[in-house]
N, C-alpha and C positions, 0 to 999 in steps of 0.2 A: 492261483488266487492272490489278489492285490493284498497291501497293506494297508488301511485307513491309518489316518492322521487326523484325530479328535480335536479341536480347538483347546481342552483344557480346563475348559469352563462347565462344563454340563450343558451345554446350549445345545449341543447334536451339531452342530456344523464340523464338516470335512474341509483337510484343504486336497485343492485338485493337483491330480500328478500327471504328469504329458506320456506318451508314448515312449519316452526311453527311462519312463522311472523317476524322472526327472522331477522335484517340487514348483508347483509356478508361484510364481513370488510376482508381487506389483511393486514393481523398483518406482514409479512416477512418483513425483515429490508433492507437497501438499497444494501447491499451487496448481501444477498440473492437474491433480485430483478435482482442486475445485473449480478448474475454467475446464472441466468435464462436465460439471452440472451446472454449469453455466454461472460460478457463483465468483467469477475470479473481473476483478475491473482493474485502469490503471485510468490517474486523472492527470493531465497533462497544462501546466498552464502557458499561455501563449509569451513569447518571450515581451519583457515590456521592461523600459527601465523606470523599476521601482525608487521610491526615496528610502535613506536609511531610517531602518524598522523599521516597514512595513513587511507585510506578507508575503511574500511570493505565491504564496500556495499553500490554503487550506480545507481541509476536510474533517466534516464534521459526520463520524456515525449517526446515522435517524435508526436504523435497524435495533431489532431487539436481541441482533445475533452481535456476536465479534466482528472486528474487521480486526483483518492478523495483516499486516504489512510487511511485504517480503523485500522492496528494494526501494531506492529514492535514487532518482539521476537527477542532478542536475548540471547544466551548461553554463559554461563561465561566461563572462563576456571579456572587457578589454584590462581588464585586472585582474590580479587573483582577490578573490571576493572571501569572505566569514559569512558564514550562513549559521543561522541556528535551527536544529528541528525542538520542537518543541510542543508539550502538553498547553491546551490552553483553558484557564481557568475559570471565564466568564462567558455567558454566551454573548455573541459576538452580534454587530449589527448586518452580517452578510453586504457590506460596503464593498466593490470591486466587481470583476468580471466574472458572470458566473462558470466555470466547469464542468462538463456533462463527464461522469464518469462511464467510457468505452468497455463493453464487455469483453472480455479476454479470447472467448468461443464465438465464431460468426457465428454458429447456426442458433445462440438463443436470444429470445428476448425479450428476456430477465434487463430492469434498470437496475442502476445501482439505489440501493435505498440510503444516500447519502447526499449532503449538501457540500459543494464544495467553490472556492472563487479562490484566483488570484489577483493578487495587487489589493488583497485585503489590507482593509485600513481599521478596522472598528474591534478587535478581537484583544484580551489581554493576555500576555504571556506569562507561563507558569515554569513550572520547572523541564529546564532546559535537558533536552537524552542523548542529545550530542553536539559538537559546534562542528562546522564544516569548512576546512580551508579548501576553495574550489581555484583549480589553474584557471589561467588566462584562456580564453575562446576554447577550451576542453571538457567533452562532459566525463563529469565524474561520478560512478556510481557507487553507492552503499547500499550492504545486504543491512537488513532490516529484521532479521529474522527476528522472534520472541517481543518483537513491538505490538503490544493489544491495544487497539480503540475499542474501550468498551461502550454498551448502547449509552448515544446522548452523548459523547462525550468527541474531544476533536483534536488536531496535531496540524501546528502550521509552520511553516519554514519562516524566517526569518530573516530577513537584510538587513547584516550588524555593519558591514564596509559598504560604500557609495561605489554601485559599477552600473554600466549600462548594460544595455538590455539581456536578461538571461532568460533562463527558464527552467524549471521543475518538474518531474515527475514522480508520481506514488504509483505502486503497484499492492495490490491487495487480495485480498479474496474476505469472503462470509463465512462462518462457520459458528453452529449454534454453541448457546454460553455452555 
């Protein structure tokens, strides 16, 4: 006769044990979890050489859920560049190219419920959550973990040094408030 493993709660839920006794545990991380439900996107902007301050790359939550942002790359070009990520305070005129955000899992498809453009021009900047010194022609990434866009609200990168043409990335997923 087995041993059950009660969750704790009073819920009745068991956890399952494998054939050597073994407890199964789900090691996949939350991103993983949510580009399983199809809820995980990343928005990419095409590389362009912006003026200083403007955007390179913004995304604005439309969802009524979270957007939890796990990583940001971006690509230098022929100098090392300052970038800023940043909260933005106003809504914006959606000035520049738009961004379709890619779902993370081919097989669904779920859009992103988010508006996103680079070489934003029209957006104002609010307070700043990190500045970015990016190498020359090198992409550089930051983990993002504990960054919340909550519904309505948006985060854009910023071009504070004059370089040519780079580019950006956000990676995300949805998860209810």
């Amino acid at each position: 006769m087995g041993t059950k493993i009660e969750d704790g709660t009073g819920g009745g839920k068991e956890a399952q044990v494998n054939e050597d006794n073994e407890l199964v545990v789900n090691a996949n991380s939350a991103l993983v979890r949510a580009s399983l439900r199809g809820d995980a996107y990343s928005w990419t902007s095409v590389a362009a050489d912006i003026d200083t301050g403007d955007t390179m790359l913004m995304v604005r939550n439309d969802s009524a859920r979270n957007l939890i942002l796990s990583r940001l790359t971006v690509t230098g070009s022929n100098v090392a560049g300052i970038l800023d990520l940043h909260l933005v305070t106003a809504a914006y005129t959606a000035a520049g190219t738009a961004v379709t955000g890619i779902n993370l899992n081919s097989a669904s498809s779920k859009t992103a419920d988010a508006t996103a453009f680079g070489d934003e021009t029209g957006n104002t900047q609010g307070s700043v959550l990190m500045e970015l010194v990016v190498p020359i022609t090198t992409p550089y990434t930051v983990d993002l973990d504990g960054v919340v866009v909550g519904p309505g609200h948006a985060v854009g990168l910023d071009q504070i040094t004059e370089a040519t043409a780079g580019s950006a990335q956000l990676v995300g997923y949805f998860q209810d408030v």
